[in-house]
C-alpha positions in Angstrom: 100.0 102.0 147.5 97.8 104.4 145.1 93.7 103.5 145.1 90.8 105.2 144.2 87.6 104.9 144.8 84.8 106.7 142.6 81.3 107.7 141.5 80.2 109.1 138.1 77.2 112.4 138.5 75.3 113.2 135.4 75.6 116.7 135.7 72.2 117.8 133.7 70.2 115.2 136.5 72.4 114.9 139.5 72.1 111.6 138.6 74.6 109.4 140.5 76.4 106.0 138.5 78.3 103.7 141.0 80.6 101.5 139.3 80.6 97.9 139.9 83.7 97.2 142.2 84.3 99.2 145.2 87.9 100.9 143.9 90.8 100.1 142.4 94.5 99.8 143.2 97.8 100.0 141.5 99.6 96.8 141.1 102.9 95.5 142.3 105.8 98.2 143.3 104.8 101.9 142.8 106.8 103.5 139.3 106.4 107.0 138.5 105.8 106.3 134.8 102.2 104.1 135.4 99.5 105.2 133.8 97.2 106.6 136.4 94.6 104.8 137.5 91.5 106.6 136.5 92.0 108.3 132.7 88.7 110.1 131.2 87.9 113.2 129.0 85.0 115.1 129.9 83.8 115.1 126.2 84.0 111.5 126.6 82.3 108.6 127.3 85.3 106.0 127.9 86.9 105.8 131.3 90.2 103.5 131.2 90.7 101.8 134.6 94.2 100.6 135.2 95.1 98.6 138.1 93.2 96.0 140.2 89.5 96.0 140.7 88.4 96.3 144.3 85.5 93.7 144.1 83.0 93.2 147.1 82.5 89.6 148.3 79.3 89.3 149.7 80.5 86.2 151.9 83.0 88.5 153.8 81.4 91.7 153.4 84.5 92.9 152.3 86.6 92.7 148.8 89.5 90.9 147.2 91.6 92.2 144.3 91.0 90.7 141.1 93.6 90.5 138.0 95.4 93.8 136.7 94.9 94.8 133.9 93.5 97.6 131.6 89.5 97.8 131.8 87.4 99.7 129.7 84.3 100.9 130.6 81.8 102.9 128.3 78.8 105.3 129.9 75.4 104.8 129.2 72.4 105.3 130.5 72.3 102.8 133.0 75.7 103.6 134.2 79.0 102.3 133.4 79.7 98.7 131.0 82.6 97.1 131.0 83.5 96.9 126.9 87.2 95.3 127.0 89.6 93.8 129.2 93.5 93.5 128.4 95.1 91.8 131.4 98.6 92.6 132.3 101.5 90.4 131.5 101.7 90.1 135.5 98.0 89.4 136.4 99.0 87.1 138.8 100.4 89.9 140.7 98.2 91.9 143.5 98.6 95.2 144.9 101.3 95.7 147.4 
């Protein structure tokens, strides 16, 4: 199963942005034709995540996978916000 795991730099300061889930994974069976999992432009502030979230549960000190969907996440100077959501028709569904 595809995942990926991440960290924005701010390349003038060396600043580094973690995001606020721990990775994300592709949902259900693996097709060729998804949309990858990560998508940015480098003249860009948007950065599409598609898949499901990684998010840490401080209980377990672990994670669980939260809906799939599409999120959209704009940078800014405090690091990255979440902007808009579109769950997937399958949201029930969690990674393989």
């Amino acid at each position: 199963m595809p995942c990926a795991s991440f960290a924005v730099v701010d390349i003038r300061t060396g600043e580094t942005f973690w995001p606020a889930f721990l990775g994300v994974a592709h949902c259900g069976p693996f097709r060729p034709d998804e949309p990858k999992l990560l998508s940015f432009r480098l003249d860009s502030r948007l950065l599409v995540v598609t898949g499901s979230l990684e998010l840490p549960d401080d209980k377990t000190a672990m994670f669980n996978y939260g809906p799939c969907g599409t999120f959209y996440y704009v940078m800014g100077s405090g690091g990255l916000k979440l902007i808009h959501t579109v769950l997937h028709k399958e949201a029930g569904v969690r990674p393989e």
